[in-house]
C-alpha positions in Angstrom: 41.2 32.3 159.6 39.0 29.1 159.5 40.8 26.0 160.1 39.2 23.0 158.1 38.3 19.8 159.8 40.6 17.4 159.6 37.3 14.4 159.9 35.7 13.5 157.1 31.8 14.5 156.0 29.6 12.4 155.4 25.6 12.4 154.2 23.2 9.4 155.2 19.7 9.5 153.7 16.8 8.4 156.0 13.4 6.8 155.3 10.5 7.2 157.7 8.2 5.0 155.5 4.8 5.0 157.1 1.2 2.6 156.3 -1.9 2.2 158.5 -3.5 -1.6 158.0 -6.6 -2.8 160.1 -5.9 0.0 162.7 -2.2 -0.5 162.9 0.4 2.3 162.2 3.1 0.5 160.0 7.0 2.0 159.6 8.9 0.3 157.2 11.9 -1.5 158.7 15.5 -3.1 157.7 18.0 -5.1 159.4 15.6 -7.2 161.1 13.2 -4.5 162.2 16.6 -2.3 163.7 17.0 -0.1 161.5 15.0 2.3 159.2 15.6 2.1 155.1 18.8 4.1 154.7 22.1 4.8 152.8 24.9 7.6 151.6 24.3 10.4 149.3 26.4 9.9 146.6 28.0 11.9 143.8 25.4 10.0 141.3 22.3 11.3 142.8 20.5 13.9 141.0 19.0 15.1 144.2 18.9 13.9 148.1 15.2 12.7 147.5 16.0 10.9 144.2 19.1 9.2 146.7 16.4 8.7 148.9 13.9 7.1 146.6 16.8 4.9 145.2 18.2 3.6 148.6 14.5 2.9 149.9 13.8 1.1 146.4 17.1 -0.7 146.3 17.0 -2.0 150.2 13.2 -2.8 150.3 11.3 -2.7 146.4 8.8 -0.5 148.1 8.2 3.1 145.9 8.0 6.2 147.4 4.8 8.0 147.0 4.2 10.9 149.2 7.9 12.6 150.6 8.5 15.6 152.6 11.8 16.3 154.1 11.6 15.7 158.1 15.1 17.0 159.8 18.9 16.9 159.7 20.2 15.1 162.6 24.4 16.2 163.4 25.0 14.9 166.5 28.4 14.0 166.8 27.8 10.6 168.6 24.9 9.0 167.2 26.2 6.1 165.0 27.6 3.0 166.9 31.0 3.1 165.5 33.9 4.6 167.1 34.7 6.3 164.0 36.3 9.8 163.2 34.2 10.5 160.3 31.1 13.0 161.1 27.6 11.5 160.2 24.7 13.8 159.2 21.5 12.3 158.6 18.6 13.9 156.7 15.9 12.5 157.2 12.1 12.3 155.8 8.6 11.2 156.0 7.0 9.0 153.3 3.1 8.4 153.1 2.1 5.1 151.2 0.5 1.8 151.6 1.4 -1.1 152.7 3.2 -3.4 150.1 5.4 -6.3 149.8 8.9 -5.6 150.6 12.3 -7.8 150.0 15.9 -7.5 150.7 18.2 -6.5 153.5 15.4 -8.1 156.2 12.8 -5.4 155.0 9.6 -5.7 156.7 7.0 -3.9 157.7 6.3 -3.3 162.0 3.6 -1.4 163.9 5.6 1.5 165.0 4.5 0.6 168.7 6.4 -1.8 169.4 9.2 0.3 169.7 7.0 2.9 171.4 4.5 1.2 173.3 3.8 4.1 176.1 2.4 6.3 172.9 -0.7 4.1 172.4 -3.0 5.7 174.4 -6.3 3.7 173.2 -5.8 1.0 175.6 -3.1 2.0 177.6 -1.5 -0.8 179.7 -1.9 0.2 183.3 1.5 -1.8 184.2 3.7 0.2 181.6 2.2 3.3 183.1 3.5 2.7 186.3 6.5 1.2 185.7 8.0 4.7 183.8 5.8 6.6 186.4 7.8 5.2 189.2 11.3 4.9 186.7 10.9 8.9 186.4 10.2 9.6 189.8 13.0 8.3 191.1 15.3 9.9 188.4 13.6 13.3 189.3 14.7 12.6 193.0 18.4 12.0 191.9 19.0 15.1 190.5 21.7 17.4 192.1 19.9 20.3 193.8 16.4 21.0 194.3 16.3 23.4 191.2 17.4 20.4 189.1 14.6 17.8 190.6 12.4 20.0 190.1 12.8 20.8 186.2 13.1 17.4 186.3 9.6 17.0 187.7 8.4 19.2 185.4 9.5 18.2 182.2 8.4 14.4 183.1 4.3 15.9 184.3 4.5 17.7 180.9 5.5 14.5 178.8 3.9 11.5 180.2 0.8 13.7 181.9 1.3 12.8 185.2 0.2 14.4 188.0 -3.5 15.5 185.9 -1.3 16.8 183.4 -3.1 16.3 179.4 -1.4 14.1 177.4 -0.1 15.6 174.4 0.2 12.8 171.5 2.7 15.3 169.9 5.0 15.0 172.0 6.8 11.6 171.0 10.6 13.2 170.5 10.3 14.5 174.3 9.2 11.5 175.7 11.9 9.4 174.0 14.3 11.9 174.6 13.3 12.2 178.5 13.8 8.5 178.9 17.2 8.6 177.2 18.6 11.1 179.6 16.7 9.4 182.2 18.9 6.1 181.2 16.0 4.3 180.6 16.0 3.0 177.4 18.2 -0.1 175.4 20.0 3.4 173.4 20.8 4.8 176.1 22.1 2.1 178.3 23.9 0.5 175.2 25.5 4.0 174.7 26.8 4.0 178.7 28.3 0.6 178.4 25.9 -0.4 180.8 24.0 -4.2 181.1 20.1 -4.9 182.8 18.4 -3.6 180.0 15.2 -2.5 180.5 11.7 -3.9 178.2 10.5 -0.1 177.4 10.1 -0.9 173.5 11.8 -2.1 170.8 15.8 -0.3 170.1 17.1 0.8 166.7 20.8 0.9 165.2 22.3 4.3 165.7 19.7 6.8 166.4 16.7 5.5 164.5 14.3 5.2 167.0 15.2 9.2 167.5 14.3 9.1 164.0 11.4 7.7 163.6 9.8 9.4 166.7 10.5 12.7 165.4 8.3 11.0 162.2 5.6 10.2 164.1 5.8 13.5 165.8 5.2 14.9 162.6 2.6 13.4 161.3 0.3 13.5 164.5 0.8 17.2 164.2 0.0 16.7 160.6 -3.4 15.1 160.6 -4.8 17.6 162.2 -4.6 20.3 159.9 -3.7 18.7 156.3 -5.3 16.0 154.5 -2.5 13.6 154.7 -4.3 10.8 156.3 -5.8 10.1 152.5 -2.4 8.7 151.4 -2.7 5.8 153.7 -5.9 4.8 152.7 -7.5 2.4 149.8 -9.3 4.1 146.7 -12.6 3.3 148.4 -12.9 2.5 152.5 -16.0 2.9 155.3 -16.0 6.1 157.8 -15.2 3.4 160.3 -12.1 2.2 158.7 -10.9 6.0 158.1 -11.4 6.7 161.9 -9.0 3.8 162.7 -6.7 5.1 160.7 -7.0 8.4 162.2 -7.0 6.5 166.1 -3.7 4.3 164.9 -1.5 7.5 163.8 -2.7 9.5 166.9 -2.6 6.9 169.2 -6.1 8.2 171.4 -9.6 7.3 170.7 -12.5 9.7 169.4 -15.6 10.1 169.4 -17.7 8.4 166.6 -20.3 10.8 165.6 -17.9 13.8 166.4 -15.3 12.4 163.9 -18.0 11.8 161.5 -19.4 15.5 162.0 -16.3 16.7 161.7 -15.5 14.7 158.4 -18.3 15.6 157.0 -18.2 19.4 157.7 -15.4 19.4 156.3 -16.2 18.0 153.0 -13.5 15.7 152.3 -14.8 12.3 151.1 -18.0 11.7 148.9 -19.9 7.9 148.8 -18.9 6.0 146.1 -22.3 4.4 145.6 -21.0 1.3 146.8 -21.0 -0.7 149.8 -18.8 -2.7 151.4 -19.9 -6.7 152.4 -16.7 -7.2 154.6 -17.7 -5.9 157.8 -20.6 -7.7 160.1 -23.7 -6.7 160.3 -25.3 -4.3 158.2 -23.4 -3.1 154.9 -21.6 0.0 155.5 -21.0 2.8 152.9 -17.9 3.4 151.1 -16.3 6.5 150.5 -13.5 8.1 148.0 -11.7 11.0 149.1 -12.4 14.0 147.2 -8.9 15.2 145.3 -10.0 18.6 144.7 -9.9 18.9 148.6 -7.1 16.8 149.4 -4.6 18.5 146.6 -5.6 22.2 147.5 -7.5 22.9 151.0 -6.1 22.7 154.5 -8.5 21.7 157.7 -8.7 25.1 158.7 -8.5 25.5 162.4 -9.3 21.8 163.3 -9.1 19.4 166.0 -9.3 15.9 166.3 -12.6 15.3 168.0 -10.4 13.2 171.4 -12.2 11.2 173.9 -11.1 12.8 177.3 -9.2 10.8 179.7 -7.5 8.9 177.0 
């Protein structure tokens, strides 16, 4: 016989609202930039994604364009509260441009601030080092040598150390190794610990979980649908189309490459038009062709990366 819980249930929708401006990957914030656009599913709803649509309208006056559900997030201990209700969050990733916002602090941040090890264009040498030598020394503290070194492992296979690649897909296991590894605010706040450490911006709850399992997402994404086309103007250069590109995948490619590969591809045509904003010689603009964008994949493709980054 199944004995019913005695806590309460309880549904929270969760927006991870992204835009690309002049190179910089944009997540829509509340709360001061602490929390991601949220709130209940309620018996009025029609559906979660029309609750979704009406909380993210309601807390910021931003529409939702493109929606896809991301994940369902149960853990028991993930809100701040010492409370005996059970939180479940369902969470997912909207595409759109940037837009102005208002209400409950809305505003839009580049989502590196709360993740700055994942920019990998110009990596700073002194954040490297500092979680190089923070990991180490939590590898060496674990119990028995089969423990340091799974340990060791799972931090090469992260954060590349060691010659290791680095994988830009793997944003939830980075953030989820430095949690266990105690070193970031979420973690520390959760230990009732103090001496917090600068390794990005925190979020209420679990947002920042959140919102790297977003990003996750999409850099797996862009490489094999079109999605990159809902974060761009009607018209826009190849060069402003590879920042994009750079900004959501956080590495640098190669400029002919990426323009080879755009154009094998067939998914933008010139506009006949050229844009006067950039310096120097007036570069082309493109549209993105809809025909490609609604109904073909990028079949087998990979982002042409600049090694070493």
């Amino acid at each position: 016989m199944t004995v019913a819980s005695q806590h309460p249930l309880a549904a929270e929708l969760v927006a991870v609202l992204v835009a690309a401006t002049d190179a910089e990957p944009l997540v829509l914030t509340t709360h001061d930039g602490r929390m991601l656009p949220s709130g209940p599913f309620e018996s009025g709803h029609r559906s979660l994604q029309a609750g979704l649509r009406a909380w993210v309208e309601e807390q910021t006056h931003h529409p939702l364009g493109y929606v896809e559900q991301l994940y369902t997030f149960a853990d028991r201990d993930r809100t701040e509260q010492k409370t005996e209700q059970r939180v479940i969050s369902i969470s997912y990733l909207a595409l759109t441009r940037q837009g102005p916002v208002s209400g409950a602090d809305a505003a839009w941040h580049g989502w590196y601030r709360y993740f700055p090890w994942e920019d990998r264009r110009a990596p700073s040498a002194e954040l490297g080092e500092l979680i190089d030598s923070a990991l180490r020394e939590w590898c060496r503290a674990g119990a028995d040598a089969a423990q340091r070194r799974t340990r060791q492992q799972r931090a090469e296979v992260c954060f590349g150390l060691d010659g290791r690649a680095w994988n830009e897909e793997l944003v939830l296991q980075r953030y989820e190794l430095l949690f266990e590894a105690g070193l970031v605010h979420e973690a520390i706040r959760r230990a009732g610990r103090t001496g917090l450490p600068h390794l990005g911006q925190p979020m209420r709850h679990d947002h920042r979980r959140i919102l790297a399992t977003g990003i996750a997402r999409l850099r797996a994404k862009i490489k094999y649908r079109p999605v990159v086309f809902e974060l761009m103007p009607p018209a826009f250069t190849l060069l402003q189309l590879q920042q994009a590109v750079e900004a959501l995948a956080g590495r640098s490619l190669h400029k002919q490459n990426f323009r080879r590969f755009i154009e094998q591809q067939q998914l933008v045509e010139e506009t006949g038009a050229q844009s006067t904003e950039t310096p120097g010689r007036p570069a082309k603009l493109f549209r993105f062709r809809g025909d490609v964008m609604l109904e073909r994949a990028l079949s087998g493709s990979k982002l042409p990366l600049v090694r070493g980054n």
